[in-house]
C-alpha positions as CSV (number, residue, x, y, z in Angstrom):
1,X,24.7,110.7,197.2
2,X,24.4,113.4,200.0
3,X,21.2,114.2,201.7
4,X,20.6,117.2,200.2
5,X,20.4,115.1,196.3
6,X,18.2,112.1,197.8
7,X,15.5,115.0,199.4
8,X,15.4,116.7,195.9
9,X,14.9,113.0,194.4
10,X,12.5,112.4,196.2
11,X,10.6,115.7,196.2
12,X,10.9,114.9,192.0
13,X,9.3,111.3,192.2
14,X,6.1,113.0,194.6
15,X,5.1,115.4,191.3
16,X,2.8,115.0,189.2
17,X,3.3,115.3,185.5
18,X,1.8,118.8,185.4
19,X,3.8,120.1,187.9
20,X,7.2,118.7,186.5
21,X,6.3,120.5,183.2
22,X,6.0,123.6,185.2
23,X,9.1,122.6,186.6
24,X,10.9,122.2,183.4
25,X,9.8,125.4,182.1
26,X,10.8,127.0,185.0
27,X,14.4,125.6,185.2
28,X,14.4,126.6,181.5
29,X,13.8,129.9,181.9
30,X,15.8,130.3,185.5
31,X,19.4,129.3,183.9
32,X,18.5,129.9,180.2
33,X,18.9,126.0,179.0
34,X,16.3,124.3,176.3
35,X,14.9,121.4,176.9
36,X,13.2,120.4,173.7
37,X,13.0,117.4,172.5
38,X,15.0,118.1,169.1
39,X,18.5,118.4,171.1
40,X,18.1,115.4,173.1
41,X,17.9,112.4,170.0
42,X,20.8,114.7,168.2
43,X,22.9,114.1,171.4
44,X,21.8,110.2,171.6
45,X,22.6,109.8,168.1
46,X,25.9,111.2,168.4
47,X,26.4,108.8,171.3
48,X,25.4,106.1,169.2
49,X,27.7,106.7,166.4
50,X,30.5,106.8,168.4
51,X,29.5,103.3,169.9
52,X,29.5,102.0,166.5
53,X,32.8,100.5,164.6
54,X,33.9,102.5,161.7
55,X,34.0,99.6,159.7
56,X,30.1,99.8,160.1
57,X,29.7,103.5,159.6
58,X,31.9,103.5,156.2
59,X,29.8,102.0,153.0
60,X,31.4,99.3,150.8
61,X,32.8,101.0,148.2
62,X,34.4,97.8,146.2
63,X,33.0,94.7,145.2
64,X,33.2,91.3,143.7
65,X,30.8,89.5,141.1
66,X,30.5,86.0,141.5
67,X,29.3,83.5,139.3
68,X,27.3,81.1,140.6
69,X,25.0,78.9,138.4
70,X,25.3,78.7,134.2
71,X,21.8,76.8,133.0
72,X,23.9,73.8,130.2
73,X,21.5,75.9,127.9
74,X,22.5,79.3,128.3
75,X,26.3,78.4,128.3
76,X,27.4,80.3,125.2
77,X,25.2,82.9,125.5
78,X,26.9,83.7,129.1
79,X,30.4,82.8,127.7
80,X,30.5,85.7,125.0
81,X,29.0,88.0,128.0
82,X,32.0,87.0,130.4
83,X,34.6,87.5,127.4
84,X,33.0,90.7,126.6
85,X,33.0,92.0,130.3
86,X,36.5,90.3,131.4
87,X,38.3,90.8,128.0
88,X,39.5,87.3,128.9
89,X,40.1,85.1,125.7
90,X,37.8,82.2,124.8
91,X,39.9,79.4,126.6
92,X,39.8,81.2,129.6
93,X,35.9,82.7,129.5
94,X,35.3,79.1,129.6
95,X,36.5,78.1,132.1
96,X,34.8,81.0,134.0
97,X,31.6,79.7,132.8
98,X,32.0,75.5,133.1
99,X,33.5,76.1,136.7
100,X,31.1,77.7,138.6
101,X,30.8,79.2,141.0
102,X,34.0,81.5,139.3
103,X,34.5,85.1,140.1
104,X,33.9,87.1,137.1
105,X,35.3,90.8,137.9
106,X,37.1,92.1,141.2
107,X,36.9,95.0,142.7
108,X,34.4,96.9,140.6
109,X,32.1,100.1,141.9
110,X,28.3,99.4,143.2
111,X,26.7,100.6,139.9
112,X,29.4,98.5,137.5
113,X,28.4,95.1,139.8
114,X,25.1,96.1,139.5
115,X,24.6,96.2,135.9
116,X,27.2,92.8,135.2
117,X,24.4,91.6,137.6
118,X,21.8,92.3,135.3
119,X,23.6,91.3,132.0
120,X,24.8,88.1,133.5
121,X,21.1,87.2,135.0
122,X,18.9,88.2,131.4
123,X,21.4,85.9,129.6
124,X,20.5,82.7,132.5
125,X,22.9,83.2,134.8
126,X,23.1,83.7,138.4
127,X,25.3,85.5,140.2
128,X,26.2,87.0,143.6
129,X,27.9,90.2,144.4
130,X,30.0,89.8,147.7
């Protein structure tokens, strides 16, 4: 840095907070820039989003329902649910349902995973969505 940046540095660091406001406001007003605060976390969040992958930025879109745990009870219940949702036959709903953990649908939307979820867990069932 030349002499000419390190005497304005330091001439900066001497002020007080009052006198770097006035400072502030007069730059502002000298070359016609703002300085408010609402422009600067715009530009750090811009920054930040392009620091971030875009595998991170874009939401899941597609997911998998997994079941997990069939109470011996609940088994028949939770078979007729899987046949119902997977329009499997009965041969192969069971096996869905006495091998667990077995994935039930792939590739379904957030709301359609969501409410399997729900079926699947009233009838006894647990399950995880992946």
């Amino acid at each position: 840095m030349n002499e000419k940046l390190t005497s304005i540095i330091e001439q900066l660091k001497s002020l007080t907070l009052l006198e770097a406001a006035e400072l502030v406001k007069e730059i502002e007003k000298t070359f016609g820039v703002d300085t408010s605060i609402t422009s600067a976390p715009i530009l750090g969040n811009v920054q930040a989003l392009n620091s971030v992958p875009a595998e991170v930025i874009e939401e899941k879109t597609s997911f998998d329902v997994l079941l997990t745990e069939v109470p011996a009870d609940k088994k028949i219940s939770i078979l007729k649910i899987v046949r119902n949702l997977t329009g499997l036959g009965l041969k192969e709903s069971k096996d869905i349902v006495d091998n667990v953990p077995k994935l039930v649908k792939e590739g379904v939307t957030k709301d359609e995973s969501e409410a399997i979820k729900k079926e699947l867990e009233t009838a006894g069932a647990k399950i995880t969505i992946k």
